[in-house]
Phi, psi and omega in degrees: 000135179282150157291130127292131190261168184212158161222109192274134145280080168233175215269166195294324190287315199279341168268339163320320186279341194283281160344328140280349149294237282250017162281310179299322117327352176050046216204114144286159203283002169291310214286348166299278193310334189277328190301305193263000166281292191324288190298343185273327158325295186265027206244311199273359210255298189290356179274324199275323144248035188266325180252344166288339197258337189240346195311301181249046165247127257247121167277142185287192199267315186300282191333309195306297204287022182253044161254120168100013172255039199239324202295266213297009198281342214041041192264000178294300169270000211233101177289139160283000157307322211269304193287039171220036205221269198316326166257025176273320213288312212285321191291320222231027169043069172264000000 
């Protein structure tokens, strides 16, 4: 694959550090940058076709109508302090 040079502007501290990773690693830091451009590439590429193949399928209408059917239930309200209140209460005959 051919190459290209790039020049990046970044603060003084973040290439110090940068340098020292990838020190660490046994890695220059283009051969770091091309590495995680690389990964972020293929990270969007398999997010993009993950939503063309799964984006516009249709939840059927039975599945659609249990959303929200829990709201009334009052399970919302109902603290676990209060149920562990309520069953110290019942076992120790209070």
């Amino acid at each position: 694959m051919a190459t290209s040079k790039l020049t990046l502007s970044i603060d003084a501290e973040t290439i110090k550090w940068a340098k020292k990773y990838v020190e660490k690693r046994k890695v220059s830091l283009s051969k770091f940058i091309q590495q995680r451009l690389n990964e972020i590439a293929r990270e969007e590429m398999h997010n993009t076709a993950l939503m063309e193949k799964f984006g516009k399928l249709e939840i059927p209408e039975d599945i659609n109508s249990l959303t929200g059917i829990l709201q009334d239930t009052g399970l919302n309200e109902i603290n676990l302090n209060d149920i562990k209140y309520q069953y110290f209460k019942e076992k120790h005959e209070l």
